[in-house]
N, C-alpha and C positions, 0 to 999 in steps of 0.2 A: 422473691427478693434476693439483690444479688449483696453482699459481703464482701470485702477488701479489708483482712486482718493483718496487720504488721506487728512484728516483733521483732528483739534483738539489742536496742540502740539502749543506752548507757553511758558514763562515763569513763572513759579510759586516756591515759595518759599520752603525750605526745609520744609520736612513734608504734602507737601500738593500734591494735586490728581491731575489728569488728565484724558481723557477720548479720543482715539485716535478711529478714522473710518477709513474705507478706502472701497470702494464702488466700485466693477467691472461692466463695463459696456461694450456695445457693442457684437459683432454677439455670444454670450456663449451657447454650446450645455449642458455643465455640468462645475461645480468647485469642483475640488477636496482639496486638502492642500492648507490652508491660515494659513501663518504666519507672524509676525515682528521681525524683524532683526533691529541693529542701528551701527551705528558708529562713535565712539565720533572721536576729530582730532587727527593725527599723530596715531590713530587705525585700526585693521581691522575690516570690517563687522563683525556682529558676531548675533548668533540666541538670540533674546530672548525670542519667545513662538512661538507656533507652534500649531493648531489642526487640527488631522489627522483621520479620520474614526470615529469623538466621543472622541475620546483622547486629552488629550493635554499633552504637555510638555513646559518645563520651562529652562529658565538658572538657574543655583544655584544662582546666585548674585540674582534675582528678586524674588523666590518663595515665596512665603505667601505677595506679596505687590502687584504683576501686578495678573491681570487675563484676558485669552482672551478667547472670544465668538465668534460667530458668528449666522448672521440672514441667513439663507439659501434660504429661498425666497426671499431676498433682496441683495444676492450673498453679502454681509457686512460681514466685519471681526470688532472687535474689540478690544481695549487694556485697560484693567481698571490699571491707575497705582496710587496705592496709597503710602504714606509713602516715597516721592523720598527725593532723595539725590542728593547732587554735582555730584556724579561719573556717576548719570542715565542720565547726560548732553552729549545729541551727537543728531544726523539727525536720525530718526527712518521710513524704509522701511518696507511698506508690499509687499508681496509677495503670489504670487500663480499659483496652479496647474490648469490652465484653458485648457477644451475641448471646442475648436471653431468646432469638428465633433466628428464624432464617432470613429476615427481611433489614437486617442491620445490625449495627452494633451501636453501645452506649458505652459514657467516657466515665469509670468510676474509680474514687479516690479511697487509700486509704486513712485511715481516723490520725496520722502521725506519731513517728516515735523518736525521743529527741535523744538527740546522741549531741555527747559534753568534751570536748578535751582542750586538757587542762590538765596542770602538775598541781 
């Protein structure tokens, strides 16, 4: 069984940071793409960073404020989001590209952690 743990999100006032993980575990022969996705209410899902082979990419709304990383030994993704706003308020999923063998990969989510701001 494979696992996709998130932690981190909270709420915190306009202007200020946050720092989101999210941690695969279970039978992993390889991880390829890890990203975060969010969803504020009465919205759809929607990407907001993504890295893929070395790369990343960004939604327009978040650029020069989130950055994601990852620890590849520690299969961890993470979300640095600095400078939030009202609008960056919704449930925030990670996501990724896991090989439980050799013969492919599967698309697993995590459980969501909702991050609030607001004064």
């Amino acid at each position: 069984q494979v696992q996709l743990v998130e932690s981190g999100g909270g709420l915190v006032q306009p202007g200020g940071s946050l720092r989101l993980s999210c941690a695969a575990s279970g039978s992993i022969f390889g991880v390829g793409d890890m990203g975060w996705y969010r969803q504020a209410p009465g919205k759809q899902r929607e990407l907001v960073a993504i890295t893929s082979g070395g790369a990343t990419n960004y939604a327009d709304s978040v650029k020069g404020r989130f950055t994601i990383s990852r620890d590849n030994a520690k299969n961890t993704v993470y979300l640095q989001m600095n400078s939030l706003k009202p609008e960056d308020t919704a449930v925030y999923y990670c996501n990724a590209a896991i090989y439980v063998s050799v013969y492919g990969s599967n698309i697993f989510w995590g459980q969501g952690t909702q991050v609030t701001v607001s004064s």
